[in-house]
C-alpha positions as CSV (number, residue, x, y, z in Angstrom):
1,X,-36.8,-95.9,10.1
2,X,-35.6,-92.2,10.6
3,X,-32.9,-90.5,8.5
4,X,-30.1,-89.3,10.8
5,X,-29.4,-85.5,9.6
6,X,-26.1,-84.3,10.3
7,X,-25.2,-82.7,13.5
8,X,-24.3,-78.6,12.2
9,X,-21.4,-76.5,14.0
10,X,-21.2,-73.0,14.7
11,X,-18.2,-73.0,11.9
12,X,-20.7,-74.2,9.3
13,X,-23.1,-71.4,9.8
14,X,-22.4,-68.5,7.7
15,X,-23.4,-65.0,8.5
16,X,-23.7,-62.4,5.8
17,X,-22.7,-59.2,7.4
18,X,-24.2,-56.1,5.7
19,X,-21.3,-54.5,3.6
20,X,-19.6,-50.8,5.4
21,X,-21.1,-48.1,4.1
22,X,-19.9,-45.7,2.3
23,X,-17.8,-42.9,3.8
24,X,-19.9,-39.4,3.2
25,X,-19.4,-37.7,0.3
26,X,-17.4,-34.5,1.9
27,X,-18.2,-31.1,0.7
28,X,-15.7,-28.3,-1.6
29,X,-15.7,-25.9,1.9
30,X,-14.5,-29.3,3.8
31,X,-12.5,-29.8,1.7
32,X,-10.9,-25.9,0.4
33,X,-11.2,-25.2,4.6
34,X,-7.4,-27.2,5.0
35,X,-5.8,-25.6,2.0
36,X,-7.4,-21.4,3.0
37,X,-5.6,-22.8,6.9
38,X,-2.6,-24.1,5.4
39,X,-2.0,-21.2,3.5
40,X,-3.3,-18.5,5.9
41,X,-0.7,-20.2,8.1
42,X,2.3,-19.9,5.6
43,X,1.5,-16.4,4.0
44,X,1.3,-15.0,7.9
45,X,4.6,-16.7,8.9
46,X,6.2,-15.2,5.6
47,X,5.0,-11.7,6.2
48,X,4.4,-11.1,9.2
49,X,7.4,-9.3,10.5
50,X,7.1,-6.4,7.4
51,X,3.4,-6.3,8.3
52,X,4.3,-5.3,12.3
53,X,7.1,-2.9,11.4
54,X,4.6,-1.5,8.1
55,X,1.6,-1.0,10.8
56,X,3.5,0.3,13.5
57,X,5.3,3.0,11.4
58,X,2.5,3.3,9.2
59,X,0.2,4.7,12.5
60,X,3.3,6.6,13.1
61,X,3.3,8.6,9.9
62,X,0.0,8.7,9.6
63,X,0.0,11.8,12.6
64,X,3.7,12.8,11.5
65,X,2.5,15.9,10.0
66,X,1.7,17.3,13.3
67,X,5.5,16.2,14.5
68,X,6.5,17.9,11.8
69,X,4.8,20.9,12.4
70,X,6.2,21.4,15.9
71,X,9.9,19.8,15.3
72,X,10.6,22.0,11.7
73,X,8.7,25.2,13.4
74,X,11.2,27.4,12.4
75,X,11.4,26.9,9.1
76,X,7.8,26.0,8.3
77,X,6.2,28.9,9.9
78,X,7.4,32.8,9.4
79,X,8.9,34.9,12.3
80,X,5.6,37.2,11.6
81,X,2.7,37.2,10.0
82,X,3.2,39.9,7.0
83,X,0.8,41.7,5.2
84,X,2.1,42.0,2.3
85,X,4.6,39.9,0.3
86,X,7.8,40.3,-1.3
87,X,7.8,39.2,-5.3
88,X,8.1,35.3,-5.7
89,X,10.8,36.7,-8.1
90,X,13.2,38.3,-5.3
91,X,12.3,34.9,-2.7
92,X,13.9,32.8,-5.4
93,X,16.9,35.0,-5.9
94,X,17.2,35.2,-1.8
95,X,17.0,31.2,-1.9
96,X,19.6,30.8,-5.2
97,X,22.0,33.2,-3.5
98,X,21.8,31.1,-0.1
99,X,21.1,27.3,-1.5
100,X,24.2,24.9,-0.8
101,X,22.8,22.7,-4.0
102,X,22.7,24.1,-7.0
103,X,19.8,23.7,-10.5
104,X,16.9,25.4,-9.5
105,X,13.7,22.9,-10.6
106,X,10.6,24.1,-8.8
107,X,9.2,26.5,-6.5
108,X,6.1,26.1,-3.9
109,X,4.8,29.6,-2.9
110,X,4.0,30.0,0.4
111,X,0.4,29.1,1.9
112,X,-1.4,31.0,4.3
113,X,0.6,31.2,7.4
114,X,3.4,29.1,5.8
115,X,7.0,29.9,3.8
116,X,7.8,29.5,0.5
117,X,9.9,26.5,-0.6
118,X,12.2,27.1,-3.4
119,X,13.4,23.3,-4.8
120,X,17.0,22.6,-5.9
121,X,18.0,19.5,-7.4
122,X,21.6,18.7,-8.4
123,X,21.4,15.1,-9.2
124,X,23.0,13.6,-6.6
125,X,20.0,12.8,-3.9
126,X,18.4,9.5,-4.3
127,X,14.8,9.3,-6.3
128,X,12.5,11.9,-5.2
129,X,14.5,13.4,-2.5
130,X,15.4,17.0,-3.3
131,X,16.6,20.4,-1.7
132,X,14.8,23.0,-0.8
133,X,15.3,26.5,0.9
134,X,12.7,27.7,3.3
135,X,11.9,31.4,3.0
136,X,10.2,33.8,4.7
137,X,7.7,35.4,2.1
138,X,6.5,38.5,4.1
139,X,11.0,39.8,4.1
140,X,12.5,37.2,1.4
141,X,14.8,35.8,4.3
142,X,16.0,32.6,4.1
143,X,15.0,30.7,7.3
144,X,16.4,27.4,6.9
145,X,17.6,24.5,4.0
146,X,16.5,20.9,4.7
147,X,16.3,17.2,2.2
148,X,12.2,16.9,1.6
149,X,11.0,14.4,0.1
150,X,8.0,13.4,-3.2
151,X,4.9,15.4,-3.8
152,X,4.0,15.4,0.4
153,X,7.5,17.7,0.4
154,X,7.9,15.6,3.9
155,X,11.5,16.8,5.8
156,X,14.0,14.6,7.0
157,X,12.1,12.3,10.4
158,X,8.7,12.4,8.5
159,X,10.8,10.7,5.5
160,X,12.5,8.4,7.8
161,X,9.2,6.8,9.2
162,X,8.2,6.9,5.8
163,X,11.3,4.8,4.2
164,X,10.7,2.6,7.6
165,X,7.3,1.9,6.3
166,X,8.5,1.0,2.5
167,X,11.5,-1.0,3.1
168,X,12.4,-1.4,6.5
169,X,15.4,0.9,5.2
170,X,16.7,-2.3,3.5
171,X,16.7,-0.8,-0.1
172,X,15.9,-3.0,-2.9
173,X,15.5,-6.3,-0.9
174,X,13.5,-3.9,1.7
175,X,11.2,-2.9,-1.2
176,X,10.7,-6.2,-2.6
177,X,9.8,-7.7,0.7
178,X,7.3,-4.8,0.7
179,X,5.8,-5.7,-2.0
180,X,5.8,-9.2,-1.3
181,X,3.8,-8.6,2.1
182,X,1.3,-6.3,0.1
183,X,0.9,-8.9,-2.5
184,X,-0.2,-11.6,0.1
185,X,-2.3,-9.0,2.6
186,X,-5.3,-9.2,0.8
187,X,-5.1,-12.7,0.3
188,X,-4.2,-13.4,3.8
189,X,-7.3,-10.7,4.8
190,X,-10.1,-12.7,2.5
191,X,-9.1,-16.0,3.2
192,X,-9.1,-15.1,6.9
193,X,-13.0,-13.5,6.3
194,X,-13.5,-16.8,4.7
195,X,-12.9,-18.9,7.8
196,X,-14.0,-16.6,10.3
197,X,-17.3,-16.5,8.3
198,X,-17.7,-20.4,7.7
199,X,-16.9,-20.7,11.8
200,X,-19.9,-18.6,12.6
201,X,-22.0,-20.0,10.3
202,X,-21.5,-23.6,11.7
203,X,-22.3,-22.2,15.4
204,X,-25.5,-20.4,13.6
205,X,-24.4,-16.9,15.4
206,X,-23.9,-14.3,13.4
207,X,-23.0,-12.5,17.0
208,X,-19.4,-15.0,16.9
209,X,-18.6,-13.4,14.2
210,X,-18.4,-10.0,15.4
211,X,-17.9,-10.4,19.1
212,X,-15.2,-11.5,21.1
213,X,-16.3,-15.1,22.9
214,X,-15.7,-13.7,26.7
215,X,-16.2,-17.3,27.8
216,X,-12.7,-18.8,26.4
217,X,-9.8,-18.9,27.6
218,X,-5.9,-19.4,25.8
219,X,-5.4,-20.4,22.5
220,X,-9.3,-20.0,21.7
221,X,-10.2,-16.7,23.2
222,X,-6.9,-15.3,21.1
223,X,-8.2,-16.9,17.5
224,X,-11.5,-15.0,18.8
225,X,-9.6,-11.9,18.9
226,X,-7.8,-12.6,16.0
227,X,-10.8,-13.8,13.7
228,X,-12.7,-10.1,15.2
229,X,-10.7,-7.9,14.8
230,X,-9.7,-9.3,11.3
231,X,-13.7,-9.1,10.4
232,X,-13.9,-5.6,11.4
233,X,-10.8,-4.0,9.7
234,X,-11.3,-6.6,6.4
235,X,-12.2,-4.0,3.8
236,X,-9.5,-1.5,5.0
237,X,-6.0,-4.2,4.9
238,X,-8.2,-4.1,1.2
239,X,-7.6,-1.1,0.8
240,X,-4.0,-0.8,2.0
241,X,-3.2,-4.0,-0.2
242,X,-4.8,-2.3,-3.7
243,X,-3.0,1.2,-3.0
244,X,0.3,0.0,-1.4
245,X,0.8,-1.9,-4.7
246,X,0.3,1.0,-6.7
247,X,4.1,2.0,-5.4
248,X,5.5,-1.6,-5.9
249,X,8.1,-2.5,-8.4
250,X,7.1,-5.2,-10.2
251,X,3.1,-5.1,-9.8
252,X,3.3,-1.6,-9.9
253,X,4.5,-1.9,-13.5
254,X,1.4,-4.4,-14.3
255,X,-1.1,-1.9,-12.8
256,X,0.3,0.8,-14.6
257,X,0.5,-1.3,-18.0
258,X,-3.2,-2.3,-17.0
259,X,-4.6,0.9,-16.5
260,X,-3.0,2.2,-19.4
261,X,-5.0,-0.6,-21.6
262,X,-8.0,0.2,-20.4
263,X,-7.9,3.9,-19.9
264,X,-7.4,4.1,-16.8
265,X,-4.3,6.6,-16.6
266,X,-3.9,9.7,-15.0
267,X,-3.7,12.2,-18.0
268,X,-0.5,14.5,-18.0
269,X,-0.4,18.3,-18.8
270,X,1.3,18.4,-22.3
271,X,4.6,20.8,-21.6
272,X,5.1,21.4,-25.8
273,X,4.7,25.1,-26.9
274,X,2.8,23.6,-29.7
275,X,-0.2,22.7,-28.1
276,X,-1.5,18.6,-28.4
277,X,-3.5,16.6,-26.4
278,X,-2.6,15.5,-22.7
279,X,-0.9,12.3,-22.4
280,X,-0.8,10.0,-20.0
281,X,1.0,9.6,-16.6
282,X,3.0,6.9,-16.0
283,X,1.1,5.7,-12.6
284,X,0.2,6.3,-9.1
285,X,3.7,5.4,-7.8
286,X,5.5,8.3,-9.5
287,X,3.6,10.7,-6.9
288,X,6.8,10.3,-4.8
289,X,8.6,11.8,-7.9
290,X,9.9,15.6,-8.8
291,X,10.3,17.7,-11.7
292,X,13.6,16.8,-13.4
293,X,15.9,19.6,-13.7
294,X,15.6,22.2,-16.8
295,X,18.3,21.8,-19.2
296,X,17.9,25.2,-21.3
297,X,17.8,28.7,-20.4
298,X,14.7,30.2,-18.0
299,X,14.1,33.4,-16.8
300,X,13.3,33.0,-13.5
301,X,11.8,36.5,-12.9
302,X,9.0,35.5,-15.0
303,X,7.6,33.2,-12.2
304,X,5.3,35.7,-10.6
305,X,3.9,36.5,-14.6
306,X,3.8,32.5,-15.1
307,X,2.1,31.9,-11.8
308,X,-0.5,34.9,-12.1
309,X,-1.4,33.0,-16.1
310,X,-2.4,29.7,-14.0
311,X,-4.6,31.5,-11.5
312,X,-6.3,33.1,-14.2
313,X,-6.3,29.5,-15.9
314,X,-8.4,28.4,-12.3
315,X,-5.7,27.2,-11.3
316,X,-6.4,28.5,-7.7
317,X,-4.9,26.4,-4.8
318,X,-3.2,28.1,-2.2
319,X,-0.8,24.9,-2.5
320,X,0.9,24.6,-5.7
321,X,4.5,24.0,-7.2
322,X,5.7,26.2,-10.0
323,X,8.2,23.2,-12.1
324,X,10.9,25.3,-14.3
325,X,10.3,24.3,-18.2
326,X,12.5,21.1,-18.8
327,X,13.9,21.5,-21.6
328,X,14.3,24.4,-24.8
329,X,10.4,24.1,-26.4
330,X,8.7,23.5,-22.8
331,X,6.7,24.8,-21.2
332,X,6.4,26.2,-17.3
333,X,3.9,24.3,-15.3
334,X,1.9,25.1,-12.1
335,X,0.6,21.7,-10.6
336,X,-2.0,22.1,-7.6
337,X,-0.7,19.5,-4.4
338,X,-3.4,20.0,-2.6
339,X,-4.1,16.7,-1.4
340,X,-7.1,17.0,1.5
341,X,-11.1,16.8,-0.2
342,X,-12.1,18.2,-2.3
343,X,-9.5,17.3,-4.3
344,X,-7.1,19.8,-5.9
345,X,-4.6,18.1,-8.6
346,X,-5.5,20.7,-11.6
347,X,-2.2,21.2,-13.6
348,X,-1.4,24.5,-16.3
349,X,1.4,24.3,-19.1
350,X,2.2,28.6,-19.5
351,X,4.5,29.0,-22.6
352,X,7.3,30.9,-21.5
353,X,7.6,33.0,-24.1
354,X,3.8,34.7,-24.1
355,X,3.2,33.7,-20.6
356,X,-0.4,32.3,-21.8
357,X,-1.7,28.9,-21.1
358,X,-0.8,26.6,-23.9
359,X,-2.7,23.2,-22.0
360,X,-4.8,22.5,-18.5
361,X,-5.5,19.2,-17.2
362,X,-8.6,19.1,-14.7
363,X,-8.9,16.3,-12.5
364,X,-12.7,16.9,-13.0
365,X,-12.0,15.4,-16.3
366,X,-10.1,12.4,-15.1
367,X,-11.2,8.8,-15.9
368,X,-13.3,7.6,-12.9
369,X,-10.7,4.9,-12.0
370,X,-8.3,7.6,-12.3
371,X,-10.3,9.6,-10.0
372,X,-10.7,6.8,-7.5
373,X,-6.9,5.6,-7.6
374,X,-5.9,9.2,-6.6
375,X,-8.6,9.5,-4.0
376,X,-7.3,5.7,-2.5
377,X,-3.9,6.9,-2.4
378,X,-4.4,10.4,-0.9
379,X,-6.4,7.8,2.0
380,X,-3.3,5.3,2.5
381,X,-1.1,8.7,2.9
382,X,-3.8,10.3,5.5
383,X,-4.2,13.3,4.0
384,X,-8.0,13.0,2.5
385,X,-10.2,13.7,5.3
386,X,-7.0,15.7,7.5
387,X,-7.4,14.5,10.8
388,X,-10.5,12.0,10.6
389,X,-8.3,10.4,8.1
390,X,-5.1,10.1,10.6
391,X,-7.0,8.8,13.2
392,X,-8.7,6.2,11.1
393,X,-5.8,5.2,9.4
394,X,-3.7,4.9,12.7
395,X,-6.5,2.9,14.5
396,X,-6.1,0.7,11.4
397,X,-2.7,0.3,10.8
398,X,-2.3,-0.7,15.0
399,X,-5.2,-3.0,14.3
400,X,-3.0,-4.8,11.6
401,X,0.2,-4.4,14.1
402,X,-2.7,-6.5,16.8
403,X,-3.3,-9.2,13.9
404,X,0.0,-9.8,13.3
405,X,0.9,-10.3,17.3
406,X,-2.4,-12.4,17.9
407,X,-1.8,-14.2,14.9
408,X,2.3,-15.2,16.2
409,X,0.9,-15.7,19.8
410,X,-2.1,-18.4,18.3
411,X,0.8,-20.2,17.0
412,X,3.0,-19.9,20.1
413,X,0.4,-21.5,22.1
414,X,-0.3,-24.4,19.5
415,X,3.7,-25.5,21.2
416,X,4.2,-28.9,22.5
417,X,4.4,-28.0,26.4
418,X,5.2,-31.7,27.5
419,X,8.8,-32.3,29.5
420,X,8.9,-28.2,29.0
421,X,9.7,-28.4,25.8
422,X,9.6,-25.0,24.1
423,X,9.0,-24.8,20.9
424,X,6.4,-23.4,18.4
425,X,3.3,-24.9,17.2
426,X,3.3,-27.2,14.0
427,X,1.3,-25.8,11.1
428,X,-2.2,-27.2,10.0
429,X,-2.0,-30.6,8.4
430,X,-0.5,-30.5,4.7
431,X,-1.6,-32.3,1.7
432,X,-5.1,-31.1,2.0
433,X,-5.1,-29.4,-1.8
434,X,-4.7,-33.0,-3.0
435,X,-7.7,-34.0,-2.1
436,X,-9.7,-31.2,-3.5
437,X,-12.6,-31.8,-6.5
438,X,-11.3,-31.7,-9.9
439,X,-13.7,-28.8,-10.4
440,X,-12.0,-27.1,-8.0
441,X,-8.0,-27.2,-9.5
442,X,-9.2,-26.7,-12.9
443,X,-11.2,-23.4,-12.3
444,X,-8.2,-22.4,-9.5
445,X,-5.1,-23.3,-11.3
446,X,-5.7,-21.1,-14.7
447,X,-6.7,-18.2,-11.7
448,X,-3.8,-18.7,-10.0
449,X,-1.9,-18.7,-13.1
450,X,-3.2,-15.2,-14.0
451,X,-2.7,-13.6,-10.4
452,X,0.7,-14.9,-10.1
453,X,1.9,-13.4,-13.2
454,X,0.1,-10.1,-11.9
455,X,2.0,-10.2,-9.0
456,X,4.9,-12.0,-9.8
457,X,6.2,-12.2,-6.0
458,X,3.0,-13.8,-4.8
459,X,3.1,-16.2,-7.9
460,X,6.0,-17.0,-6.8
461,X,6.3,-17.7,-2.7
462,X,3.3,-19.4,-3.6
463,X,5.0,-22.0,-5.8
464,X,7.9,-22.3,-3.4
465,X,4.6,-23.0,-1.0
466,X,3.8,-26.3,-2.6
467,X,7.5,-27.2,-3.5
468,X,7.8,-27.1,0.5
469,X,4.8,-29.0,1.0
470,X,5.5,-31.8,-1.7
471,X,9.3,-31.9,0.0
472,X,7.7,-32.6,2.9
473,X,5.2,-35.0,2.4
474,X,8.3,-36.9,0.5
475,X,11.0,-36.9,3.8
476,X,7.6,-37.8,6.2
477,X,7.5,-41.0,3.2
478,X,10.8,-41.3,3.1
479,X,11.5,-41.5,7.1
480,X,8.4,-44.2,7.5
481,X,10.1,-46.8,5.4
């Protein structure tokens, strides 16, 4: 007799299904890629309208000294060429007797083929701008007054670009914006490099890095200009960043204190009769500055003797400015302004009293980041190299101007086109710093920390950054219930 097993259903069968695997373990660059987009994306929103108007009127002032030359002609150049010269003594007394300001504080002797400039300041023009009387060194007549303006001595539409360039002429709020857009370039510039770079890699071309891709169209063949040009002018928005924020207010401040800390400082000409050792200068960003106005009693007809003591001192520019002792116990000085290579910036103290040298600072003996802050400024103002300089610094500055208008037009063509809507592209997906390694936010946060104190206004867009981000992450959460 059999045993009957039990019949067996499909329902009584069961099938072990292998377990999911594991989603793959993504990398820090997958990862960091959304936060560098994300905040590539913000920082360019925020400051890309200073950017355009900086670039445009920054290539614009970069070949102003040219305008200049041919719009203040009459004043810059003399009627004739002279021979001879009249005493730098009787050019002042011509410019005294004609000047509408009054307070003598400086006079530039005329260069080759140029006028003198004798300086007036009365205390009533706004920092660094000052008066000055053009005259015609070869007759002593006065050809002309205008406004110039910091150590460049620019006259009145090369100081308008140039205000255009630091604030937008907004004032304070136009400098702070400034600074804010110079505190974010190089950010903006690196994290840009970062991308570009990490793009090319992942197409193994070095060549799509550094070429525009001919074969796209729209939105990609403008983030291939964009992410080009960007690689080829990197190192110079660098450069504009580290220099333009020698000027700024706040960060200017901490590179000053900085530089002072560690040595760094431009050393200043000590002005005491009783000689002492050079001091330093209070930063980069007081080159737009003038001597303030002498408070005790000067012999002006001294100035040829005084000037005469610095050349003997090898103190020999053909471009210097003779400052009026400051004060009862000062001393004259004669400061070289030459600002094209090689680099003349030598300054002489000459007691007035015995007319002889009392202190000379040589920029020969200037700390090396001293040496290489002056030389980066003298760069961003186009005046190092004369007209290589220009022209590079033009072709830059209307490459940042491109940047900023491929940047705007990538995000214009990211728009919803559906039902002809017209609108602008939404940004790159948020929340993506949350999901970066721990190793990651505890090496960042304490750098982040450091830089935004550094540069307080970049420390802080970048905190109202994330309080955008977390608000909303919390309406998208709120909205879906």
């Amino acid at each position: 007799m059999t045993e009957e097993l039990p019949l067996t259903t499909d329902s009584d069968i069961r099938v072990e299904q292998a377990p999911a695997p594991a989603p793959a373990r993504r990398g820090a660059w997958a990862l960091l890629r959304p936060v560098l987009l994300r905040l590539h994306f913000y920082a360019g929103v925020l400051i890309g309208p200073f950017l355009l108007v900086a670039a445009l009127s920054g290539a614009l002032y970069a070949l102003s000294p040219q305008l200049e030359r041919v719009m203040y002609a009459d004043i810059l150049e003399p009627p004739a060429a002279a021979t001879t010269q009249v005493p730098l003594a009787q050019q002042v007394a011509a410019a005294e007797r004609a000047s509408t300001v009054e307070h003598l504080v400086a006079v530039r002797p005329a260069p080759d083929g140029g006028t003198t400039r004798v300086i007036f300041d009365d205390g009533g023009f706004a920092e660094s701008y000052r008066h000055a009387v053009f005259v015609d060194p070869g007759t002593g007549a006065v050809l002309g007054q205008q406004t110039v303006y910091g150590t460049t001595g620019a006259l009145p539409v090369r100081s308008w670009i140039g205000e255009l360039h630091r604030s937008m002429h907004l004032g304070d709020a136009g400098r702070y914006y400034s600074e804010l857009a110079a505190s974010w370039l190089w950010v903006v510039a690196l994290g840009g490099v970062a991308l570009w770079v990490a793009r090319a890699r992942a197409r193994r071309s070095v060549r799509a890095a550094l070429r525009v891709d001919s074969g796209t169209r729209g939105r990609a063949r403008t983030r291939s200009w964009h992410g080009v040009v960007g690689i080829w002018a990197a190192l110079g928005f660098l450069m504009l960043a580290a220099t333009g924020l020698t000027w700024s207010q706040l960060a200017g401040e901490n590179v000053t204190e900085l530089r002072t800390q560690l040595g760094w400082s431009t050393p200043a000409v000590n002005t005491s009769v009783t000689a002492g050792p050079a001091t330093p200068a209070t930063g980069e960003h007081t080159e737009h500055g003038g001597p303030a106005a002498p408070t005790g009693e000067v012999n002006v007809a001294d100035i040829d003797t005084v000037l005469r003591a610095a050349r003997a001192a090898d103190v020999d520019s053909d471009q210097v400015e003779i400052a009026l002792p400051k004060g009862e116990g000062k001393a004259w000085t004669v400061t070289e302004v030459h600002r094209a290579y090689p680099t003349s910036v030598d300054v002489a103290a000459v007691d007035p009293a015995t007319h002889r040298v009392t202190d000379v600072v040589r920029f020969a003996d200037h700390p090396v980041m001293a040496k290489l802050a002056r030389w980066g400024v003298d760069i961003h103002m186009g005046t190092m190299f004369g007209l290589a300089n220009q022209i590079a610094l033009a072709a830059l500055a209307l490459g940042l101007a491109a940047m900023v208008v491929l940047g705007y037009r990538m995000w214009w063509q990211r728009r919803p086109t559906r039902a002809g809507r017209r609108t602008v592209g939404p940004p790159p997906a948020r929340g993506a710093w949350q999901q970066l390694p721990g190793w990651v936010i505890v090496a960042g946060v304490p750098l982040v920390f450091a830089v935004g104190y550094f540069l307080p206004l970049l420390g802080l867009s970048l905190l109202a950054f994330l309080l955008v981000d977390l608000a909303l992450g919390a309406r998208r959460r709120f909205a879906g219930g």
